[in-house]
C-alpha positions as CSV (number, residue, x, y, z in Angstrom):
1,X,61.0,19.4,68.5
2,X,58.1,17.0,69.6
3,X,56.9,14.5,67.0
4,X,53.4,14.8,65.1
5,X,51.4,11.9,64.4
6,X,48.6,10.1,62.3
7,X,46.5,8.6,64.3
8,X,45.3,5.5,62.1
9,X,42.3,3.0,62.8
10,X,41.9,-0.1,61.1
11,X,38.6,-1.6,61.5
12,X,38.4,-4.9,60.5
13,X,34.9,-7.4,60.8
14,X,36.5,-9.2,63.8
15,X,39.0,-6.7,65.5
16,X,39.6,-3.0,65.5
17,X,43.2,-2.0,65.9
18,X,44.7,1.3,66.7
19,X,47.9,3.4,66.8
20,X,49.8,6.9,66.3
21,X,52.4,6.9,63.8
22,X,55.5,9.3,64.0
23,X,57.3,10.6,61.2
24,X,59.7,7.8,61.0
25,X,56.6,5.4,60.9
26,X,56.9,3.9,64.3
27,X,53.7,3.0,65.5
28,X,52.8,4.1,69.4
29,X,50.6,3.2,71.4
30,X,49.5,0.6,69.1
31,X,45.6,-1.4,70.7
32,X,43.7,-3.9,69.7
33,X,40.0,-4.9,70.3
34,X,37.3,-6.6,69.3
35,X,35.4,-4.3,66.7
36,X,32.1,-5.3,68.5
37,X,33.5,-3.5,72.0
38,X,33.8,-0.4,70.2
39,X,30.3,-0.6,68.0
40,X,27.7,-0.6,70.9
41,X,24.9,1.1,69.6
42,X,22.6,1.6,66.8
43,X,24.7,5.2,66.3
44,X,28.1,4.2,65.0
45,X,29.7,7.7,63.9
46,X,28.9,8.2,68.0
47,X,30.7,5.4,69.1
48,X,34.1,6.1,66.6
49,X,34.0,9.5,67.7
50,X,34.1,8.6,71.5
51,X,36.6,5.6,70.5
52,X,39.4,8.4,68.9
53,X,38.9,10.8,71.5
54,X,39.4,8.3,74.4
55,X,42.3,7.2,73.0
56,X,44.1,10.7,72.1
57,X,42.8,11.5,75.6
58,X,45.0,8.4,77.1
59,X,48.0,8.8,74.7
60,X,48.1,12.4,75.3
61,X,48.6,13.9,71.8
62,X,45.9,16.7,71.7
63,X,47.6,19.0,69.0
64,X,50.5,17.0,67.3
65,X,48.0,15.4,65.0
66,X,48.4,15.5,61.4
67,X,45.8,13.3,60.4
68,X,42.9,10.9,61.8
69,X,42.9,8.2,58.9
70,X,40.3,5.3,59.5
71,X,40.2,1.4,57.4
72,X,36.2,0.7,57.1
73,X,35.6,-2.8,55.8
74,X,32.9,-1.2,53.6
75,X,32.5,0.1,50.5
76,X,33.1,4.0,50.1
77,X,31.5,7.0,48.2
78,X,34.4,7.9,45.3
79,X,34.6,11.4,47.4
80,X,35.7,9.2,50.7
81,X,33.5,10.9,52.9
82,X,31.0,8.5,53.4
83,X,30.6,5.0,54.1
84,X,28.1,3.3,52.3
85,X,27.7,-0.1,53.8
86,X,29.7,-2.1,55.6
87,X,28.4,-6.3,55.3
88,X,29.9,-7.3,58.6
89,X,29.4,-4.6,61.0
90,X,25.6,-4.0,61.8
91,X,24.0,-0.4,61.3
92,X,27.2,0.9,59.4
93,X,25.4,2.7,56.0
94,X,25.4,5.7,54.9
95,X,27.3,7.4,57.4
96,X,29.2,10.9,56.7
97,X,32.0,9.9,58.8
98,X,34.5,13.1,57.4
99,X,31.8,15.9,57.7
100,X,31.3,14.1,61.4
101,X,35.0,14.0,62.5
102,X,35.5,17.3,61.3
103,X,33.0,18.9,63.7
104,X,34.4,17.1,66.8
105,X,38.2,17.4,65.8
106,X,38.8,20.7,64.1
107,X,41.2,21.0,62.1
108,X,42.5,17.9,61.8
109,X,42.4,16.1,58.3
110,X,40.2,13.3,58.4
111,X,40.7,10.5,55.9
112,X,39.1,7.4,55.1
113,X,39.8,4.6,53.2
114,X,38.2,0.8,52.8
115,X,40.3,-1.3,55.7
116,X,42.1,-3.3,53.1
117,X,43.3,-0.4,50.7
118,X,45.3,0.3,53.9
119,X,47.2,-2.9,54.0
120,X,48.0,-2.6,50.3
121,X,49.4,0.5,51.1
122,X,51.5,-1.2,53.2
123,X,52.2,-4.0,51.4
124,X,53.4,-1.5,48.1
125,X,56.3,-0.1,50.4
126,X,57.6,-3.2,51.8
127,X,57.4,-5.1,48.6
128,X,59.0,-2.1,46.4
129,X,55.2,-2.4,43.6
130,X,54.3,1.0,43.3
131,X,55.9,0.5,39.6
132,X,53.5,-1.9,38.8
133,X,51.0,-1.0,35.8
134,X,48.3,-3.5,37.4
135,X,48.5,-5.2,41.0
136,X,46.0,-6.9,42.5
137,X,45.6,-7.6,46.4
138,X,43.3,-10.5,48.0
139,X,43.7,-10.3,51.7
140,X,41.3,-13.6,53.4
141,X,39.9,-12.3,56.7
142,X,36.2,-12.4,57.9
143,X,35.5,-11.6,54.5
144,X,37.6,-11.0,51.2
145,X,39.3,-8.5,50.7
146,X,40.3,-6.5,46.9
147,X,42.0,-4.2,45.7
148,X,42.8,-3.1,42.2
149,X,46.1,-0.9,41.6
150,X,46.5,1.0,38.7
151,X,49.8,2.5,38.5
152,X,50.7,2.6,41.7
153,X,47.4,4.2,42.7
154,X,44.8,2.5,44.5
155,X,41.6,2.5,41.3
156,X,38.2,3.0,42.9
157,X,36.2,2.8,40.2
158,X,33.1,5.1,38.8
159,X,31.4,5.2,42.2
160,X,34.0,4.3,44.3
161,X,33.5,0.7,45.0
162,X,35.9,-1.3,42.8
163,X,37.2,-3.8,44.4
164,X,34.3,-6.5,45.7
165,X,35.5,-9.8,44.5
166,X,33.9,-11.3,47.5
167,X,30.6,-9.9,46.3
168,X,30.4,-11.8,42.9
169,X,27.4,-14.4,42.7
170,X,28.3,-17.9,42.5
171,X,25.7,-20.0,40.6
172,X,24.4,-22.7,43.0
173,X,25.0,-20.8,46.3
174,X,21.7,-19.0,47.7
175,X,23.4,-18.3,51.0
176,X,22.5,-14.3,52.2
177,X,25.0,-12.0,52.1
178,X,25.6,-9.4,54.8
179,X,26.0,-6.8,52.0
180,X,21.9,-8.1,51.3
181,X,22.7,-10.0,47.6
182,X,22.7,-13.6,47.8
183,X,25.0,-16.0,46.9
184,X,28.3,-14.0,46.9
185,X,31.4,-15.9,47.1
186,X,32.3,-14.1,50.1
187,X,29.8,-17.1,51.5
188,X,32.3,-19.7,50.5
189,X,35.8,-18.4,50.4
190,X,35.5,-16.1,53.3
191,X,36.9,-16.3,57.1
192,X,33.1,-15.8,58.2
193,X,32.6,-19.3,56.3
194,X,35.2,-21.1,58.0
195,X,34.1,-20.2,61.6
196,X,30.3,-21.6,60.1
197,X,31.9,-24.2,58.9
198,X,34.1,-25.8,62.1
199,X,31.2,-25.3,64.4
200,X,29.1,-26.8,62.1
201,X,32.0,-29.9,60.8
202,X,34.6,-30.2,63.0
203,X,33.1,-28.7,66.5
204,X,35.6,-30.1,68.8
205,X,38.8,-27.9,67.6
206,X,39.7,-24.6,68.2
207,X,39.3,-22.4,65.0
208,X,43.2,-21.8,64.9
209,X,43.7,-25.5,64.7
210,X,41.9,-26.3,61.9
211,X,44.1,-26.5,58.8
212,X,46.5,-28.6,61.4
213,X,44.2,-31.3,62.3
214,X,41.8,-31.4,59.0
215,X,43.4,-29.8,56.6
216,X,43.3,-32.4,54.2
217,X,39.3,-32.8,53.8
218,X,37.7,-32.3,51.3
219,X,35.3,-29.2,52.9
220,X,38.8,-27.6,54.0
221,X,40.2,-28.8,50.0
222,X,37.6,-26.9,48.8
223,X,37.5,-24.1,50.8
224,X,40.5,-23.4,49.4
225,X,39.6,-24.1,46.1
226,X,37.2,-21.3,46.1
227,X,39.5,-19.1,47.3
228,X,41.7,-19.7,44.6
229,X,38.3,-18.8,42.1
230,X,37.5,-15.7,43.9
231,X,41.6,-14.9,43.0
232,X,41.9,-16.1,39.2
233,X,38.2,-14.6,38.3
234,X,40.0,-11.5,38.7
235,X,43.4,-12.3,37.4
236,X,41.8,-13.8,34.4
237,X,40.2,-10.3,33.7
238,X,42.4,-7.8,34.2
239,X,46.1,-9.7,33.9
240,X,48.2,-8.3,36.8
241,X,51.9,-7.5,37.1
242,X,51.9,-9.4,40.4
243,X,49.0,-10.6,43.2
244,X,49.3,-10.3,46.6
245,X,47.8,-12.2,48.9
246,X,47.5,-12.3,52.9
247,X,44.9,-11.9,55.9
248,X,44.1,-13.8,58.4
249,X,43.3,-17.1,56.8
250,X,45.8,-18.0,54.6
251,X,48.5,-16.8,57.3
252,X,46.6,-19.5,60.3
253,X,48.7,-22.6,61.3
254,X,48.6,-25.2,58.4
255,X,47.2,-23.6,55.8
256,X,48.6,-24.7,52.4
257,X,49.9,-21.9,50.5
258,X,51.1,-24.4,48.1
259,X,48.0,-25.9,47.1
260,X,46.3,-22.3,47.1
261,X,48.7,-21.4,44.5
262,X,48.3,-24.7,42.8
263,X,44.3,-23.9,42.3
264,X,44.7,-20.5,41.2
265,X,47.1,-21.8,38.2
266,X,44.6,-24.4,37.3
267,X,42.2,-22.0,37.2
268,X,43.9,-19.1,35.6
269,X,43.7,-18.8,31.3
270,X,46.4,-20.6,30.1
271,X,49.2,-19.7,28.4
272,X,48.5,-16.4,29.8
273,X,47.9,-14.7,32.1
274,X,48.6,-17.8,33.8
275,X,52.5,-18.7,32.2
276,X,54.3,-15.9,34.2
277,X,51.7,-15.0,37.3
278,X,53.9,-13.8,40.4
279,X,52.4,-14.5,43.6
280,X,53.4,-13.1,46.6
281,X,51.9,-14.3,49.9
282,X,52.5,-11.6,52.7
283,X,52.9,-12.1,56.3
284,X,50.1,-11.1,58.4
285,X,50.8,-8.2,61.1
286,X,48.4,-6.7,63.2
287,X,50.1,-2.8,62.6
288,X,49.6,-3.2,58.8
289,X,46.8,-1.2,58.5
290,X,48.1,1.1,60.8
291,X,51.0,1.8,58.8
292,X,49.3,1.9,56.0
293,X,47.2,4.8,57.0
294,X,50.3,6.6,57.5
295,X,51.8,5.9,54.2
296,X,48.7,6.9,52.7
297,X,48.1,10.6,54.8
298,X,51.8,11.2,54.1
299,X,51.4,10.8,50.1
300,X,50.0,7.7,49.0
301,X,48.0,8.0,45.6
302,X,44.2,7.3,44.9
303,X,43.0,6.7,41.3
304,X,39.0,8.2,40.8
305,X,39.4,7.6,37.0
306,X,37.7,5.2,35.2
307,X,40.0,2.5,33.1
């Protein structure tokens, strides 16, 4: 009997990865590329659709597919059939990416999902969480990433868009946003930040060296800091059973999870919820989000309820 597959893209601000899961979740024919190689015209939903069917074209797995599941680093409509705006990825709103898919791959189920739901997913089956009353999940890449899980579910909130930590305003910061707000935190705690911030500082070393050679300054000391305040503002309010934290930032060479750690205690309510906060930093993998698609077309759980 030949194998079936999800075929499961995770879009990211920076790079776009994609793979076809089996049943025993191995990922095939796993690719990765810069998101900006994909997105090359003002008509997005055109350049996804040629991007899946050039790639079930060259893996060859034209009617063995389950699902097409797809990470957008955007927010959602509560439905998940639309993507409302994406802050990173230019001339991304208000696109009805299902009703689109649909026409060009019938019937297959077409799911989406915010990119960073999908590497929760992920993260809730390799850690054993899905027991968890409330679990939060800060993953640092070009942006911030949330999400809120409520009982093993991922919670999307009234209109679909809980989740934007990044996006709260921080009094003395007028910076624009590329959701359109000012001032979001995203601005200071983010991996789009960082890049600003060693061409701008320390110009003569390679992004991935920069925790190594300057880690102890105080821009990088506070970059960090912030971090930790975009991940105790939420702790502080809603009193997890554990956090989880990963992404490309707090994973690059150097970084101090230690201090990160350190902050968010200082900065968490004491006695509690600070006294018995589990942290868990997670390794960072570029199939995650793959995987997590699968885990999520093959039975993972959303939450549209309100708390």
């Amino acid at each position: 009997m030949r194998s079936s597959y999800v075929v499961a893209m995770d879009i990211g601000g920076t790079n776009l990865r994609i793979g076809a899961v089996d049943e025993r979740y191995e990922v095939r024919n796993f690719q990765k590329k810069p998101t900006r190689s994909v997105f090359t015209t003002q008509e997005p939903l055109a350049d996804l659709s040629r991007c899946l069917h050039a790639y079930v074209a060259q893996t060859q797995i034209a009617g063995r597919i389950d699902a097409i599941v797809i990470g957008f680093p955007a927010t959602l409509n509560r439905q998940r059939t639309k993507v409302l705006q994406a802050a990173n990825i230019p001339f991304m709103e208000n696109l009805p990416v299902v009703e689109y898919l649909q026409e060009t791959f019938k019937g297959v189920k077409i799911l989406i999902e915010r990119d960073v739901c999908l590497l929760m997913c992920c993260d809730m089956a390799a850690y054993r969480l899905a027991d968890c009353e409330m679990l939060l999940g800060y993953y640092f890449g070009t942006g911030i990433g949330n999400v809120v899980c409520l009982n093993g579910s991922l919670y999307l909130g009234a209109h679909g868009v809980a989740g934007e930590a990044g996006h709260i305003p921080v009094a003395g910061n007028d910076e624009a946003c590329g959701c359109g707000n000012r001032g979001c935190l995203e601005n200071l705690a983010g991996g789009k930040y960082l890049a600003k911030l060693c061409r701008e500082r320390f110009g003569d070393t390679p992004i991935q060296d920069l925790f190594v050679r300057h880690g102890k300054t105080a821009e990088l000391q506070t970059f960090i800091d912030h971090m930790a305040i975009a991940v105790a503002t939420e702790v502080n309010i809603l009193d997890p059973d554990c956090v989880l934290i990963g992404g490309g930032v707090p994973n690059m060479k150097g970084f101090s999870t230690e201090l990160l750690e350190k902050k968010i205690h200082e900065h968490t309510r004491k006695p509690c919820p600070e006294q018995d906060l589990k942290i868990i930093f997670v390794e960072d993998d570029d199939k995650k989000g793959v995987l997590g698609a699968a885990y999520l077309a093959r039975g993972g759980r959303r939450n549209s309820g309100r708390l």
